[in-house]
C-alpha positions in Angstrom: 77.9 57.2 -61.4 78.9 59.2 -64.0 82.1 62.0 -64.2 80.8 64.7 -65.7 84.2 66.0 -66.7 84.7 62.8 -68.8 84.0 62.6 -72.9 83.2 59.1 -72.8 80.4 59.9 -70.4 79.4 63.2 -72.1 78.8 61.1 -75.5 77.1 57.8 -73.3 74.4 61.0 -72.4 73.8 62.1 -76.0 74.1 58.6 -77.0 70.9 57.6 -74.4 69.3 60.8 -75.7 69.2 59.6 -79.1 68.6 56.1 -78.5 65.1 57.4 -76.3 63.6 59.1 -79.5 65.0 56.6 -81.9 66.9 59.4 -84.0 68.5 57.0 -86.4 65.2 55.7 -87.4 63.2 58.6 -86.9 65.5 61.8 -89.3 66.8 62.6 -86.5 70.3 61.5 -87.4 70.3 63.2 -91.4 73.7 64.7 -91.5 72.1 68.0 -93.3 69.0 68.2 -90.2 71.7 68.2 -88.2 73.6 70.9 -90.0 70.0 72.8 -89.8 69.7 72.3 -86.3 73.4 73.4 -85.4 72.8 77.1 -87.7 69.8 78.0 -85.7 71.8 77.5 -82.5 74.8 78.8 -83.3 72.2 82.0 -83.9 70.9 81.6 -80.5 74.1 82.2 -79.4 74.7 85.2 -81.0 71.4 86.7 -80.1 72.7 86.1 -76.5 76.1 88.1 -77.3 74.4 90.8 -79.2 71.3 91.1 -77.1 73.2 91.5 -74.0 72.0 88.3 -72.3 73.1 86.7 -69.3 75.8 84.3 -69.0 73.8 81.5 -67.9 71.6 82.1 -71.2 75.2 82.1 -73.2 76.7 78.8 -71.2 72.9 76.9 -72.4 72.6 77.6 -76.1 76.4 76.8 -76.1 75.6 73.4 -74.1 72.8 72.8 -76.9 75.5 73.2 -80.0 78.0 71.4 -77.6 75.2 68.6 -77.8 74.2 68.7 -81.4 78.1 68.4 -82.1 78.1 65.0 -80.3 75.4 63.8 -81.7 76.5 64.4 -84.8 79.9 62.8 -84.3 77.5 59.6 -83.7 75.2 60.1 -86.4 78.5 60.5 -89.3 80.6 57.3 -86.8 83.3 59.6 -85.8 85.6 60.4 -82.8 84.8 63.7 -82.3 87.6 63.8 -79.7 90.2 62.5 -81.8 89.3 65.2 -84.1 89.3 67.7 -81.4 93.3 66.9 -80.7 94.2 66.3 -84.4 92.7 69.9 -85.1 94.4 71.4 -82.0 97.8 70.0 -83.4 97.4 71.5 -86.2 96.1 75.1 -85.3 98.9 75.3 -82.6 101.5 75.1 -85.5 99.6 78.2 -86.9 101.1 81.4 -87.5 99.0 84.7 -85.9 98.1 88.0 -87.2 96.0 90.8 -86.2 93.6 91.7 -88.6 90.9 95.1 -88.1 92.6 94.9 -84.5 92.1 91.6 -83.6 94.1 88.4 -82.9 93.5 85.4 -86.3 94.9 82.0 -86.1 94.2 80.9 -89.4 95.5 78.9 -92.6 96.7 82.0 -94.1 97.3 82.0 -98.1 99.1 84.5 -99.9 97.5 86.1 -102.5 
């Protein structure tokens, strides 16, 4: 049984996913397809924000990048949650400034 709160079992599904259509032999693995694939959903998403859709339409096309993010992580052999915490490390050292009125956590450079 799985624990669908659990990484390791999040990537074991995406993993089985891609294994069933044989993406590494089949393009389905090419870093730059999945780059491709990862744009046009990241636009679904905002349809769903601009568009007024539903939350249940937001929480899929955000489960679809979520997806396309793990399998990419297994198509380039990395740990995306490894990157996950080294990122968060590093953002959390961030400074903050409000910018047009809203809160940015960014690598700010000085001009």
């Amino acid at each position: 049984m799985s624990n669908k709160d659990s990484y390791k079992d999040m990537l074991a599904a995406v993993q089985a996913f891609h294994d069933k259509h044989d993406f590494k032999n089949t393009g389905g693995e090419e870093l730059a397809y999945r780059v491709a694939l990862m744009t046009e959903e990241l636009g679904e998403i905002s349809a769903c924000v601009t568009k007024g859709k539903a939350v249940e339409d937001l929480a899929e096309e955000c489960a679809d990048l979520m997806i396309l993010l793990l399998g990419t992580a297994i198509a380039a052999n990395f740990r995306l949650d490894d990157a996950f915490w080294a990122k968060m490390e590093k953002i959390t050292q961030r400074e903050s400034r409000m910018i047009n009125g809203r809160i940015r956590v960014s690598e700010f450079r000085d001009s």
